[in-house]
C-alpha positions in Angstrom: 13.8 8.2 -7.6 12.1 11.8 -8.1 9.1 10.1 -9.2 9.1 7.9 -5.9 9.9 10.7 -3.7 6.9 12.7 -5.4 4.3 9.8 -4.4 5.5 9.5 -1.4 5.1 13.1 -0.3 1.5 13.2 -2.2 0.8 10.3 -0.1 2.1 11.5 2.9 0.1 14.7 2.4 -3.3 12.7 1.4 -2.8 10.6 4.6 -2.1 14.4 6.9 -5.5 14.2 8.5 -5.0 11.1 10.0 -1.9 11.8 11.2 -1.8 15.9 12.2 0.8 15.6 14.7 3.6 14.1 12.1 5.8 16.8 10.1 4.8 18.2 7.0 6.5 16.4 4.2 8.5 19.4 2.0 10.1 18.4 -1.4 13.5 20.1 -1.7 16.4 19.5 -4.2 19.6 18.8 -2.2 21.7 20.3 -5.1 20.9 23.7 -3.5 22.7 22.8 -0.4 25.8 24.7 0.5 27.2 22.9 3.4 30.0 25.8 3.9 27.3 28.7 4.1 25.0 26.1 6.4 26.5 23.5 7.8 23.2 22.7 9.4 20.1 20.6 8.0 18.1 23.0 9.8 19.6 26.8 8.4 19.5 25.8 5.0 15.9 24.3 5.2 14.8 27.7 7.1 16.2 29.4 4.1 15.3 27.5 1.4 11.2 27.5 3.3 11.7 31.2 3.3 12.4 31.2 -0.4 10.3 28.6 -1.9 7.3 29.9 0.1 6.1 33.1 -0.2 3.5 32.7 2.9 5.5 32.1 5.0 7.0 35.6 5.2 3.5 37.0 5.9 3.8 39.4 8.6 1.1 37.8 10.6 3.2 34.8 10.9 6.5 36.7 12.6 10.1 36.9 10.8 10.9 33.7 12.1 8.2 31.3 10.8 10.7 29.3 8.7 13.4 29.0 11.3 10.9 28.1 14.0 9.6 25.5 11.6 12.4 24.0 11.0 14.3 23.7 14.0 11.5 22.0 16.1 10.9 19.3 13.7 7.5 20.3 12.4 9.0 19.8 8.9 9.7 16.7 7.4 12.7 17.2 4.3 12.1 14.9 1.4 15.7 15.4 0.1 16.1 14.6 -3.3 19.1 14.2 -5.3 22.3 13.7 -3.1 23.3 11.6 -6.1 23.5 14.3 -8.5 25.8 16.4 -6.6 29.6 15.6 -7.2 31.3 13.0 -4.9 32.8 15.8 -2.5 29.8 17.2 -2.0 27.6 14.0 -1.3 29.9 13.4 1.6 29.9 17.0 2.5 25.8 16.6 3.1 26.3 12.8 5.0 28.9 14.8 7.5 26.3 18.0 7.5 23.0 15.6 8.0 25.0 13.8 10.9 25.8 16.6 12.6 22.4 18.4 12.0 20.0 15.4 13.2 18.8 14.2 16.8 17.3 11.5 18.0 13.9 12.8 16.9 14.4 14.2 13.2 13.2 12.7 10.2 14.2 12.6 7.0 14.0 11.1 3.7 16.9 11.2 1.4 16.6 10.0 -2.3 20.3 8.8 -4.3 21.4 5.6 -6.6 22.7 3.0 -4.7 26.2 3.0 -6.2 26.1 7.0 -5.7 24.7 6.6 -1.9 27.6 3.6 -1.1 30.5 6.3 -2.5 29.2 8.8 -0.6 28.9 6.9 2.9 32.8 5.4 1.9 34.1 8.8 1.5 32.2 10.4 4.2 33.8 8.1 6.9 30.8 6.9 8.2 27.6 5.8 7.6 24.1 8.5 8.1 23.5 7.9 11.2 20.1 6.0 12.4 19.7 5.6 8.8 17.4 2.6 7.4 18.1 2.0 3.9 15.1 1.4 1.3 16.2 0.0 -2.4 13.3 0.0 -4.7 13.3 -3.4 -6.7 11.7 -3.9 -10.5 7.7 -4.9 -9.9 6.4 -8.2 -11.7 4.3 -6.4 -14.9 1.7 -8.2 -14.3 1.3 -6.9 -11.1 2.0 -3.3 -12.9 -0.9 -4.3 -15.1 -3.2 -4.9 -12.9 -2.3 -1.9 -10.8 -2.9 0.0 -13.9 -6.0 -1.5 -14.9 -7.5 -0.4 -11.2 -6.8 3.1 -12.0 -8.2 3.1 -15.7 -11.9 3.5 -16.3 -14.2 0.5 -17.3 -13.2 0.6 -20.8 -9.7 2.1 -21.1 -10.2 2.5 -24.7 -7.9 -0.1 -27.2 -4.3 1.6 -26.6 -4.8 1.2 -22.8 -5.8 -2.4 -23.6 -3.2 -2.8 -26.0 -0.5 -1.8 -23.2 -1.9 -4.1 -20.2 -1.9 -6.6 -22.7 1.9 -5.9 -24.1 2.8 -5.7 -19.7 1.3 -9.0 -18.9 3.6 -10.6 -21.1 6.6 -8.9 -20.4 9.4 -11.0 -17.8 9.9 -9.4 -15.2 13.5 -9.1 -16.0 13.1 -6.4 -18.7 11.1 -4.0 -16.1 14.2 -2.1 -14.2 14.6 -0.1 -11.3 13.4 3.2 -12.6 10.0 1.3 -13.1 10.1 0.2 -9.5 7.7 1.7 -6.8 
C-alpha cells in the first residue's frame, strides 16, 4: 500500500503542470498523528509541513506558511498507514478526519481492508464522503508486458528469464501486495 501511495503521488506530481490549480500531493505517515494534541486534519498537517520541510520556515515566506497551506486546501495529504496504528487509534483518526474535512478537502488514506472495516466499526461511522478503492492482483501477463515496456530493447537474459517465468504464472498466485 506504501508502494501504491508512492506512485500515486509521483504521478500526481508528474501530471502538476497540467493541473496547477489542484493541491500538492504531500506523503505523510499517519502514525505520527496524535489526535489528543490535534484533533484537527489541518493542525497536525501544519505541524508536521513545518517539520518535514525546512523551506517552508523561510522568513520570506511569513511564520505561517504551513498553517496557511494547510487550512485552505492547497495541500493534498496522502495518509499512509492508518492500519498500522492500534485499533483505538484508527478510530481516533476516522472521528478526527470527520470532523476536520469539508465539503471541498481531499484526501487519500492508505489501510488493509480488514484494518480499514475495524476501524470504520469502532469508529461509529463511516469516513465521511469517502469512496473506497481496493487494489486487486493484476493478470502476470499483463505485469509482463507492463514490464517489458519499461525495459530496454534487450533486457539482458535475467530480465527475459523473469517475463518469461510471469507469463506463465496464474493469476491466482500474484496477491494483493503485487496489485497496482
Amino acid at each position: 500500500k506504501t508502494t501504491l501511495a508512492v506512485q500515486l503521488l509521483r504521478e500526481l506530481l508528474a501530471t502538476r503542470r497540467q493541473h496547477e490549480d489542484e493541491p500538492v500531493p504531500v506523503l505523510v505517515s499517519v502514525s505520527g498523528w496524535d489526535t489528543e494534541t490535534f484533533p484537527r486534519l489541518q493542525d497536525w498537517l501544519a505541524t508536521r509541513l513545518a517539520q518535514d520541510y525546512p523551506a517552508l520556515r523561510a522568513a520570506q515566506l511569513g511564520p505561517d506558511i504551513p498553517k496557511t497551506l494547510a487550512a485552505r486546501g492547497l495541500i493534498l495529504p496522502v495518509l499512509d498507514g492508518l492500519d498500522e496504528l492500534p485499533q483505538p487509534a484508527q478510530a481516533a483518526v476516522v472521528a478526527a478526519l470527520n470532523r476536520s474535512l469539508s465539503g471541498d478537502d481531499q484526501l487519500i488514506l492508505t489501510s488493509r481492508t480488514t484494518e480499514y472495516s475495524r476501524a470504520i466499526e469502532t469508529a461509529g461511522h463511516v469516513l465521511t464522503s469517502a469512496v473506497v478503492i481496493e487494489a486487486r492482483p493484476l493478470d502476470p501477463t499483463v505485469v509482463a508486458n507492463y514490464l517489458q515496456r519499461c525495459l530496454p530493447r534487450r533486457p539482458g537474459p535475467t530480465w527475459e528469464q523473469i517475463l518469461a517465468d510471469l507469463r506463465t504464472v496464474p493469476a491466482s498466485h500474484l496477491g494483493p501486495a503485487a496489485a497496482l
